[in-house]
C-alpha positions in Angstrom: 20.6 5.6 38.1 18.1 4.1 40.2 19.6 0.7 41.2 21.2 -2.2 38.9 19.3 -5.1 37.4 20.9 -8.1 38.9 20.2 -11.0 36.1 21.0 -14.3 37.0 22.0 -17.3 34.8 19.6 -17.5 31.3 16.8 -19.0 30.7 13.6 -18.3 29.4 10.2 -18.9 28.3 8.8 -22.5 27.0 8.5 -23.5 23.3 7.6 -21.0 21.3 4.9 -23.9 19.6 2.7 -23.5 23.3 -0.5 -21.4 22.3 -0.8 -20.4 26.3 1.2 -18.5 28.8 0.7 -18.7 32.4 1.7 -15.8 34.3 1.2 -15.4 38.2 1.9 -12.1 40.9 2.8 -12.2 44.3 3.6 -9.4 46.9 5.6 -11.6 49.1 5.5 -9.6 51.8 9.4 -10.7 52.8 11.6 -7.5 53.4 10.3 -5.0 55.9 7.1 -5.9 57.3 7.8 -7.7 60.7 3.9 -9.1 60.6 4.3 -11.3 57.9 5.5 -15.1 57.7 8.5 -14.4 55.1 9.5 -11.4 57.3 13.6 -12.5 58.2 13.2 -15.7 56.2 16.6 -16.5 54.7 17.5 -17.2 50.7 16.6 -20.7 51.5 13.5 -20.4 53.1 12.3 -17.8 50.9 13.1 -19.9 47.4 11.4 -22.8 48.8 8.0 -21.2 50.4 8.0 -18.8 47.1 9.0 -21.5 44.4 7.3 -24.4 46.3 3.9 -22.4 46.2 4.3 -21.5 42.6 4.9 -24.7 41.2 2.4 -26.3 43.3 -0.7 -26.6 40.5 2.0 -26.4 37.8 4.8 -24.1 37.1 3.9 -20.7 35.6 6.1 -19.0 32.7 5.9 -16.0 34.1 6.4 -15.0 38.1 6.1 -11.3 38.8 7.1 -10.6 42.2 6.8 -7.7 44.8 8.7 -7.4 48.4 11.0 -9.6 47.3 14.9 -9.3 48.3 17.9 -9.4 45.7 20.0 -11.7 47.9 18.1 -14.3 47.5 17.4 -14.0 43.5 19.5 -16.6 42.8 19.2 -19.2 45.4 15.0 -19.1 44.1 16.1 -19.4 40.6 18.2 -22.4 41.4 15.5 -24.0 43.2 12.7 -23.3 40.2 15.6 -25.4 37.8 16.1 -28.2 40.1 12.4 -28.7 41.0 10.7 -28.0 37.4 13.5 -29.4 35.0 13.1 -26.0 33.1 16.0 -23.1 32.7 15.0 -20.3 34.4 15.8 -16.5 34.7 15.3 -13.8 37.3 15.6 -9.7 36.7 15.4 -8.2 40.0 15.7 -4.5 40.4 16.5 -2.8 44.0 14.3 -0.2 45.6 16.5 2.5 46.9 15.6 5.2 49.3 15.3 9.0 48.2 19.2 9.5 48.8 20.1 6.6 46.5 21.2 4.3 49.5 19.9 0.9 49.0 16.5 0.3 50.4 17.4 -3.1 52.6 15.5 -6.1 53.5 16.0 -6.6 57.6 18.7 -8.9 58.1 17.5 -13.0 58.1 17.1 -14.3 61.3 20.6 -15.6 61.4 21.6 -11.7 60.9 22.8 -12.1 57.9 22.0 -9.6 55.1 19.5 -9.9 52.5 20.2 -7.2 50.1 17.6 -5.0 48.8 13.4 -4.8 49.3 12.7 -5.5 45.2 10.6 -6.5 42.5 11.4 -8.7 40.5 10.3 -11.0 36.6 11.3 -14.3 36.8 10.8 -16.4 33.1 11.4 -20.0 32.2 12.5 -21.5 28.7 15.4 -22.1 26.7 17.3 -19.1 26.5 19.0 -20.0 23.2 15.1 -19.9 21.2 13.9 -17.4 23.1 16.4 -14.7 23.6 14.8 -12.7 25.9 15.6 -9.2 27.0 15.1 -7.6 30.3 15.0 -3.6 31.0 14.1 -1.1 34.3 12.4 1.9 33.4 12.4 4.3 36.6 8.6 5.8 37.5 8.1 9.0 38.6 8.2 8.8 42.6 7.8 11.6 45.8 11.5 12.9 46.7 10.9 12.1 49.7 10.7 8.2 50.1 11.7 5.2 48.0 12.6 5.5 44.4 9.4 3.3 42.0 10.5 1.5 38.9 9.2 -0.9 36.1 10.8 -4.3 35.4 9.9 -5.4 32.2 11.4 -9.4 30.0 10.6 -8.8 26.2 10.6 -12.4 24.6 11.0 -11.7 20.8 10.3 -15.2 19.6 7.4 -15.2 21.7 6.3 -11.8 20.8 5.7 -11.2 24.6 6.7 -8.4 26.9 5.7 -8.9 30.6 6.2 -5.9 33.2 6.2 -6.0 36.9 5.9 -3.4 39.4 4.9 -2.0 42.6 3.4 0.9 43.1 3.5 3.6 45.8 1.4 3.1 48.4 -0.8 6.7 49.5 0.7 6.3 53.3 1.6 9.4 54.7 5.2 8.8 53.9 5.0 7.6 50.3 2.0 9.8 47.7 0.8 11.2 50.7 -0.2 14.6 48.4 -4.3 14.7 47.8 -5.1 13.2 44.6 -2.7 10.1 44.2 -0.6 12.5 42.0 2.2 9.8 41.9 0.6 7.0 41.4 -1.7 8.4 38.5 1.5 10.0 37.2 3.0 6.1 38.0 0.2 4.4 35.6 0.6 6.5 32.9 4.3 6.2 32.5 3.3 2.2 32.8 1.1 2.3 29.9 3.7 4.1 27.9 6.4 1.7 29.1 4.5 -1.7 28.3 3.5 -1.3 24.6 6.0 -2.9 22.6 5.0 -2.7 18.6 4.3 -6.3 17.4 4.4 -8.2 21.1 1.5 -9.3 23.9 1.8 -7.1 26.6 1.1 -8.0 30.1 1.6 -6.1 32.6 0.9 -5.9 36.4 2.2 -6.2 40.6 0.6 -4.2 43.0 -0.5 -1.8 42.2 -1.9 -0.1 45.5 -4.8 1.7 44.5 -8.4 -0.2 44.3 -10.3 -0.7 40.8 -12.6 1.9 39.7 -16.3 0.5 40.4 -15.2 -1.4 44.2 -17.0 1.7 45.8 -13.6 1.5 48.3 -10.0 3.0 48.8 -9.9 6.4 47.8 -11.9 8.0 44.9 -8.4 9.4 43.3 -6.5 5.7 43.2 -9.8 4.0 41.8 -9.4 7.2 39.0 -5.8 6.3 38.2 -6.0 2.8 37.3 -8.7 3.7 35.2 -6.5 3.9 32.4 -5.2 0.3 32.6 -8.9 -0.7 32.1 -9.7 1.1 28.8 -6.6 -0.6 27.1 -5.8 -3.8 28.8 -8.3 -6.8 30.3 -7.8 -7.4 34.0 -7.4 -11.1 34.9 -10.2 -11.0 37.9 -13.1 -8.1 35.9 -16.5 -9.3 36.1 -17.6 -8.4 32.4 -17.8 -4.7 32.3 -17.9 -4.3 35.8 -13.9 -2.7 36.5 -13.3 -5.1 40.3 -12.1 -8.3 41.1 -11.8 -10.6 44.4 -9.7 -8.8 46.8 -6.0 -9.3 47.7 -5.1 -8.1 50.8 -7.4 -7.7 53.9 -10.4 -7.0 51.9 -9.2 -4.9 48.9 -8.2 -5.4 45.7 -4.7 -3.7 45.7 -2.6 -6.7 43.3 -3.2 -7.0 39.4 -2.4 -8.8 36.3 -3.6 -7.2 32.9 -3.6 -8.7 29.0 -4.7 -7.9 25.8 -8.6 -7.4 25.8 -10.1 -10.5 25.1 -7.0 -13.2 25.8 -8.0 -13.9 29.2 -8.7 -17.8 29.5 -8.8 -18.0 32.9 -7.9 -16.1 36.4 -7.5 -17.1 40.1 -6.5 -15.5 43.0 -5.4 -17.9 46.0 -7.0 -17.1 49.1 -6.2 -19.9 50.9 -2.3 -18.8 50.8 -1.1 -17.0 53.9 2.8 -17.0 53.6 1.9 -13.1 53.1 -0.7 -10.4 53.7 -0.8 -10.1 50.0 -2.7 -13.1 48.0 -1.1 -14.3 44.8 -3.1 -13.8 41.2 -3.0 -16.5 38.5 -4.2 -15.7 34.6 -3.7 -18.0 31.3 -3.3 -16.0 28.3 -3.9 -16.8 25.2 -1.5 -16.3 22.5 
């Protein structure tokens, strides 16, 4: 078992009459990384910088989030009711290290404990129309370092499925093996995971490899994502061209993905610098 799904109070997506969902992704950059602004923040802080930002030109329906800590799951999804009026739920999923030990976020700055570095799906709307359904699928990951996973909310009465991850990274210490045999293995066990017969996938996080035509990052990440391009539209793709603006000190490493053809519109904030990585905005249609 590769860690627990920690769902917190119900609530999800808006009327199922709304021909649109909004989606947005954000590696938050708040467990481990001592360089970045979040770094320590406690629940508090972190609901209000993370919930504050993504309300800020209206309130997606979808928040898929990366570097994120389970402590403060619930104190964000509290704030996201109280500020937008809607009910709102979060599935957040653990990373644990390679002897099953969680994988902690540093204590906040008041040394207090933040439970685990995670991804995590957060969905607003009425619970009792929606009935929404969340799952973790574990991803194939190097013995060596932290255990990868897939956190996917299937909304029947919305006939949409949205899954969130974060990939490994190619460091030394993570798919550190020529190739990106991990990751590539990683993508295709996405794929597999996000179809759901009769529902609008989207799919995406960080993703930690760079899209095929960027002419950066290494030759072997740009080959596995590949895959995502033939059967999914990217939010940021410039017609057939596979790239997009980057998202994190010059690269494109963060992703959203939809059924070919329902992307109305996609933005990636640059001007948001809470964390190294910038957040991705698309509009689906449905």
């Amino acid at each position: 078992m590769v860690g627990p799904v920690l769902l917190l109070v119900a609530g999800l997506l808006a009327a199922p009459a709304r021909a649109e969902l909004s989606v947005m992704t954000w590696n938050v950059c708040a467990g481990t990384n001592a360089a970045c602004p979040l770094y320590r923040a406690g629940a508090l802080e972190l609901a209000q910088s993370i919930g504050g930002y993504a309300i800020k030109n209206g309130p997606p329906d979808v928040i898929f989030l990366q570097e994120f800590c389970t402590g403060a799951a619930g104190t964000l999804e509290l704030w996201l009711e109280q500020r937008t009026g809607r009910a709102w739920t979060i599935g957040s999923w653990g990373l644990t290290s390679h002897d099953g030990t969680p994988y902690a976020c540093h204590p906040d700055r008041l040394g207090r404990p933040r439970g685990a570095q995670s991804i995590a799906v957060a969905v607003a709307g009425d619970p009792a129309e929606d009935g929404a359904a969340f799952e973790v699928h574990p991803l194939p990951a190097p013995p060596w370092y932290v255990k990868r996973a897939v956190l996917c909310a299937t909304v029947p009465a919305r006939k949409v499925r949205a899954c969130g991850t974060h990939l490994s990274s190619g460091r030394a210490d993570d798919d550190r093996q020529p190739g990106a045999p991990y990751r590539t293995r990683q993508i295709r066990r996405l794929l597999e995971i996000a179809a759901e017969p009769g529902h609008r996938t989207i799919l995406g996080g960080d993703l930690n490899v760079a899209p095929p035509d960027s002419g950066y990052g290494a030759a072997a990440g740009r080959r596995a994502v590949a895959p995502l391009y033939r059967a999914y539209q990217e939010c940021d793709q410039r017609g057939a061209r596979r790239t997009g603006r980057w998202t994190r000190e010059g690269k494109k490493l963060d992703y959203l993905f939809a059924p070919k053809g329902t992307v109305r519109s996609c933005r990636v904030a640059r001007d948001v610098t809470l964390s190294d990585h910038k957040p991705v905005h698309v509009k689906v249609a449905l």
